[in-house]
N, C-alpha and C positions, 0 to 999 in steps of 0.2 A: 504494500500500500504506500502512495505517493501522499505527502502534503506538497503545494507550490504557495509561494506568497511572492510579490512582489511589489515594491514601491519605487514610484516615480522619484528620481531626482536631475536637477541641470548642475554638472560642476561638483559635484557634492564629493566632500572628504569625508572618511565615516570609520566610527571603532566597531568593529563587530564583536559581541558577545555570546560565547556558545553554551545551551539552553539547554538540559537533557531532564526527563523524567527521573523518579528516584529508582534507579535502576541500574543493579549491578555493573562495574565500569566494563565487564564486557560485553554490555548491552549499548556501547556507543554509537553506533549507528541511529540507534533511537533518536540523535539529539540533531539541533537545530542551530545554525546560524543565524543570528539574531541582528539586525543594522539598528545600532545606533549614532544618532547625527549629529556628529561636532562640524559647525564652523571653521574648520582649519586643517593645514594640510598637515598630519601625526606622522611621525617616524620613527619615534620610542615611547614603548610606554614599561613601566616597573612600577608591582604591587607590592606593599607594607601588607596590605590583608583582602577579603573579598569585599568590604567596603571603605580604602583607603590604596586610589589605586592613580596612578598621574600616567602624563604623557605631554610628549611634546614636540614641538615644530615650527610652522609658519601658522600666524593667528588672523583673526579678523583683520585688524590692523598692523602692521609691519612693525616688526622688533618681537622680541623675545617673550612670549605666552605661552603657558603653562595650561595644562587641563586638567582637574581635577575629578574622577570621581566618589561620591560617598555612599555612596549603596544605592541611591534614587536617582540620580542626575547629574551631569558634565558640568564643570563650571569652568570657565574663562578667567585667567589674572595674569594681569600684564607684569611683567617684571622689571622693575626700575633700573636701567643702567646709564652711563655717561654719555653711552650714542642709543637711537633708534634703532640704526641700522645692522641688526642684528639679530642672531635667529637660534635654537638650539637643535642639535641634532641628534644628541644620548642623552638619557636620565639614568639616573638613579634612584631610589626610593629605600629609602633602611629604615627610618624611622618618623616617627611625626616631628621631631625634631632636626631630621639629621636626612636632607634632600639634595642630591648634586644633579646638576647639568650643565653640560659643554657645548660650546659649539663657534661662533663667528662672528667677531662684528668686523666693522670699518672704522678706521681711527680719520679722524679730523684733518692728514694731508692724505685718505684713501688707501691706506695700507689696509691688507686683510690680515686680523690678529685671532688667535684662537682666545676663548676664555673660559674658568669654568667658575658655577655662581655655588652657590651654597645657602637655604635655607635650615638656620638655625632655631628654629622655635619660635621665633621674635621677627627676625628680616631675612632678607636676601644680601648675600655678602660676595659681592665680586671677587676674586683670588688673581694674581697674577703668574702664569705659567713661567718655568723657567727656562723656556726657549722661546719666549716673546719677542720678535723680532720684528724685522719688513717682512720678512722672508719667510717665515714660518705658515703654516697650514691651519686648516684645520684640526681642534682637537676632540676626536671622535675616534670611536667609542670611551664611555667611562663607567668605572665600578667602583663601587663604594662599600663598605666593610664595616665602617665606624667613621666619626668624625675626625677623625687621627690617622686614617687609613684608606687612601682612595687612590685609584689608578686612572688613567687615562691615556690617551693614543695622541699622536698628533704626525708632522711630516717636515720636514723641509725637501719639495721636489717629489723625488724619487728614491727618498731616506725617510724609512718610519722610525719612531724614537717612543718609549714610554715615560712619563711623568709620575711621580708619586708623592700625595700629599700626606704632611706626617702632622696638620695641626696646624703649623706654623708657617709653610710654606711648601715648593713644588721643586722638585728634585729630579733631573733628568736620570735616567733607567734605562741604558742603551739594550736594544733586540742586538740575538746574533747574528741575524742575517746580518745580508751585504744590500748596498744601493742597488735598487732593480727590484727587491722585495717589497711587498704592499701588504700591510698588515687590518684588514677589515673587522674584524671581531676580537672582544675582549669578554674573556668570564673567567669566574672559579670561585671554590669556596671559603680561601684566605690568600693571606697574600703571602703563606706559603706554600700555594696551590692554586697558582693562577697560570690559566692559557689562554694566546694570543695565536691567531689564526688568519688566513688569509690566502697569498699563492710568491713564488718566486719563480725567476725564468730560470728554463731546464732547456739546452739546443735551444732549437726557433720554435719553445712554444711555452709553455708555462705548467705546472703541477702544485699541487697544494701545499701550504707552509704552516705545519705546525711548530709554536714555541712553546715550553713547559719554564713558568718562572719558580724554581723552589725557597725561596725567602733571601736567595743570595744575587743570584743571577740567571739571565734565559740563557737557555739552551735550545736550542733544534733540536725536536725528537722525529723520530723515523716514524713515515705515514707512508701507505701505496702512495707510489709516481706514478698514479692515474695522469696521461697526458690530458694536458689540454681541461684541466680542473683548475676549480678554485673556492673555498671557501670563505662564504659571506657571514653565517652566524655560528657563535657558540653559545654550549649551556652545558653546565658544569653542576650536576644535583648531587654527587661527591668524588669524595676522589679516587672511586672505584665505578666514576657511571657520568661519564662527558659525551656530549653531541657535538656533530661539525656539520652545518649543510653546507648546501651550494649547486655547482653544477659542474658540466663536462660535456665534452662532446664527441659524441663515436669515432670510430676512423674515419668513415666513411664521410666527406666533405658536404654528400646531400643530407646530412640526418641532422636536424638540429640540436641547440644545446637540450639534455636532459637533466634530472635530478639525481643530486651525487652526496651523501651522506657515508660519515665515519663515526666510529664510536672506539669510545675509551673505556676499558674492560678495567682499568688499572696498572697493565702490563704492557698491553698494546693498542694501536691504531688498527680499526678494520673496517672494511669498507662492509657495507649494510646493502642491500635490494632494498631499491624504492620505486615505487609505482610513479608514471607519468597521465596527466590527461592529455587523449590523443583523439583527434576524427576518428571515424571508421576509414575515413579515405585515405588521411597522411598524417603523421607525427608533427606534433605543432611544440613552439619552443618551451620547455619547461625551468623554471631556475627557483632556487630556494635561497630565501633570504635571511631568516630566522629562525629558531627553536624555542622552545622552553622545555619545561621537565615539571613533575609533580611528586614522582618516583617511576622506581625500575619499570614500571610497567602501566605510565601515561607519557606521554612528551608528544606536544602538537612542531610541526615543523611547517612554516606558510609560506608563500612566494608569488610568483605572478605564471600563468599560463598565455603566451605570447599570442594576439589578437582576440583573447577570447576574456581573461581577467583574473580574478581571483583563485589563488590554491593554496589548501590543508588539508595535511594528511595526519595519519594518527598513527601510532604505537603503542600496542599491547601488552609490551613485554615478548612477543613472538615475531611480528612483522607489522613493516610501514603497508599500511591503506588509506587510501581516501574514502572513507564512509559518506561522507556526504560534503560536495564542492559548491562555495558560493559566488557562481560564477558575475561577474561582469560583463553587460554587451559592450566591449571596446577594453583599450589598453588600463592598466592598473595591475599593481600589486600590493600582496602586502611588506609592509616593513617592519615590523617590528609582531612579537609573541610573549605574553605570559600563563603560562597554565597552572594555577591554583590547586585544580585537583579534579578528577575525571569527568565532572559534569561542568566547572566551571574557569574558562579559558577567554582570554581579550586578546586579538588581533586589532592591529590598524592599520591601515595604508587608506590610497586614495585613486582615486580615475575622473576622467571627465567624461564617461558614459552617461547616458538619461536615463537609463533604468538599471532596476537591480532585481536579482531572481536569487529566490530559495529555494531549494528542494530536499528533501526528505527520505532515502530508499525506503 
């Protein structure tokens, strides 16, 4: 038996909430994809609890807005900084007192400067990174541990670097890679137990890059030289059960990208089977952007399906499926995943299709 639902939207950015009957987590199929309507375009979002959960991006108005929600409803708060011009691109969420997020503004002769803000209880407290320059990047993604303990990513060029806050200030944390490496994902569950993911060039093509930081310094750890991959998200539920998504692409020059996930047993990196949405007639682009985890045997992983919209898929504890896809008429993905617990899971991204469809197996 089918449900379908769908609502009209023009332009619309939107968090999706996944809805399931009370019914044993191997009854997932049962549940539903839910849209709900934020005003602005989300790209991370991180939950404290199931009614204390943020996200963030580009807002109604330009500059750096925050999303809030509390069990009933989304709210909007502008964040006070030096310029407008400015946006976030990672959160963090640890506690009601203890909220990080990173990302970019433009300084007053147009320089692009990375920053990361920090909500204390009280306010919002700008931080100054230690590789704030002309020259520096973006700093995206970021993790937060404690007030005394937070990581983040940033770039100069074609060199990724980590930062670490200890409290008092921002501490560069050199990756081992070399220049050419591109580090997209940050997780784990201390910061003696943190990995940094992404891809580095292998010949003329690229393979996937994992780093393990153990409290001292990153290391490159050994993962398949699947060509022609690359790792977009990580999640980290301990340090015996990590996820990698992303994508990859066949030999074959006519087959597009597919869906390429790795797992962390504790011991090793292994590559996982994961389903793609396909025509009947031809295999259409699939890539994975994000994960989350709830335990061994929940972790939604979402992305985008190329000309058609939205994709997630589920984990059991046995194998990735997609029980049920809430597709988009037209381009969009999702960006960002947190999964709370077998019925109760937030995706965001965004499209500029006019409609939106649900379905149910």
């Amino acid at each position: 038996m089918s449900r379908l639902r769908c609502v009209s939207r023009v332009a619309a950015f939107v968090v999706f909430a996944l809805l399931a009957t009370d019914l044993p987590s191997i009854a997932i199929a049962s549940c539903i994809w839910n849209q709900v309507y934020v005003p602005a375009d989300l790209i991370s979002i991180s939950a404290i609890g199931p009614s204390d959960i943020w996200a963030d991006g580009d807002g109604p108005v330009f500059g750096t807005v925050l999303h809030h929600w509390n069990g009933a409803q989304w709210t909007s708060l502008q964040v006070p900084l030096p310029t407008q011009d400015a946006y976030s691109r990672s959160i963090s969420a640890v506690a009601d007192d203890d909220i990080w997020a990173a990302g970019s503004y433009t300084n007053n002769v147009g320089e692009v400067q990375p920053y990361a803000i920090h909500w204390n209880g009280r306010r919002w407290v700008l931080t100054t990174l230690a590789l704030e320059t002309r020259t520096a990047g973006i700093s995206n993604p970021i993790r937060a541990f404690a007030p005394n303990d937070v990581w983040a990513v940033g770039n100069f060029g074609s060199y990724y670097f980590s930062e670490h806050w200890d409290g008092a200030r921002w501490k560069t944390v050199y990756f081992a890679s070399l220049p050419g490496a591109e580090i997209d994902a940050l997780d784990g569950t201390s910061s003696n137990d943190l990995w940094a993911a992404g891809r580095r060039p292998y010949s003329r093509s690229i393979i996937p890059l994992i780093e393990h930081f153990n409290g001292t310094r990153w290391k490159i750890v050994n993962a398949p030289a699947i060509n022609t991959a690359q790792l977009y998200g990580l999640h980290a539920q301990s340090p015996t059960d990590a996820w990698g998504v992303g994508y990859y692409y066949d030999a074959s020059p006519k087959h597009p990208a597919r869906t390429f996930i790795e797992h962390w047993d504790g011991a090793s990196w292994t590559v996982v089977p994961s389903p793609n949405f396909d025509w009947p007639s031809r295999e259409l682009v699939n890539q994975l952007g994000a994960v989350g985890a709830s335990s061994t045997d929940d972790a939604w992983a979402v992305g985008s399906v190329g000309g058609v919209g939205l994709l997630a898929m589920h984990w059991d504890g046995t194998a990735w499926t997609i029980p049920e896809r809430p597709p988009a008429l037209g381009p969009g993905g999702f960006a960002s995943v947190v999964d709370l617990s077998p019925h109760d899971a937030w995706a965001v991204g965004g499209t500029v299709a006019d409609s939106w469809c649900f379905a149910t197996p």
